[in-house]
C-alpha positions in Angstrom: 0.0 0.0 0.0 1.7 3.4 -1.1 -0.3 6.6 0.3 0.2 10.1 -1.3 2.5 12.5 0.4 0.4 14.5 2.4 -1.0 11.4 4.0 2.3 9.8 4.4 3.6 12.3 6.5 0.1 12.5 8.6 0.9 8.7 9.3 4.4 8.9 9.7 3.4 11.6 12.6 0.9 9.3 14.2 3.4 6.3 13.9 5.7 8.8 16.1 3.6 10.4 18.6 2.1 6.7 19.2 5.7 5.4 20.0 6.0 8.8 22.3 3.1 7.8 24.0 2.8 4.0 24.2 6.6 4.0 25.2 6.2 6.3 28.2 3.4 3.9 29.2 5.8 1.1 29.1 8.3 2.6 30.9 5.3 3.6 33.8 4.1 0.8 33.9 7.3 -1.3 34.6 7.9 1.2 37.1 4.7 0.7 39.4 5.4 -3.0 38.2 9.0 -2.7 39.9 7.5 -0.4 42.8 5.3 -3.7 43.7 1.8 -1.8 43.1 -0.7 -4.1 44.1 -2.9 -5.0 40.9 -4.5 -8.3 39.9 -2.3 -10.1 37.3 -5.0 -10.0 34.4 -4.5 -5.9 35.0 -0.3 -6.1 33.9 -1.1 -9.0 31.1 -4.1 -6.8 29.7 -1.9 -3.8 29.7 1.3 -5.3 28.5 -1.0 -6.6 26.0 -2.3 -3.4 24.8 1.6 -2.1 24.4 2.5 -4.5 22.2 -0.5 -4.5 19.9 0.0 -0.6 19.4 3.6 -1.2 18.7 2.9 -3.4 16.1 0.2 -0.9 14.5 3.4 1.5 15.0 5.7 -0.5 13.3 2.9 -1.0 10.4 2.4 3.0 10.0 5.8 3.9 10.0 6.9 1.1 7.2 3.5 2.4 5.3 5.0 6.0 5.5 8.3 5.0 4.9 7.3 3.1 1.6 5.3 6.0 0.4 7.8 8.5 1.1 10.7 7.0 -0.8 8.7 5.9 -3.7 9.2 8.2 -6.6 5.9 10.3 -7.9 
């Protein structure tokens, strides 16, 4: 899938500000993790969960961006 240029650089923008955010959530939520918050365990597999997925949809966007950004027209 190739988008125009416009749009690739709207996705490539969402593809970074969702590895701003969804990293920061990572990095919080291995910190209460480590700081032994008290949460059931279907709370830190649900969440860890969600991370990963919206990586992935990340990783996706930003090779969809890249694509259409270096192809030529």
């Amino acid at each position: 899938m190739r988008a125009n240029r416009p749009l690739a650089w709207l996705l490539a923008g969402i593809a970074g500000w969702n590895l701003l955010t969804w990293t920061m959530f990572a990095r919080n939520l291995a910190e209460a993790h480590a700081a032994g918050e008290d949460r059931p365990q279907g709370y830190w597999i649900a969440h860890t969960g969600l991370i990963v997925v919206n990586l992935v949809i990340t990783a996706v966007l930003a090779g969809v961006s890249w694509r259409s950004l270096r192809a030529k027209g």
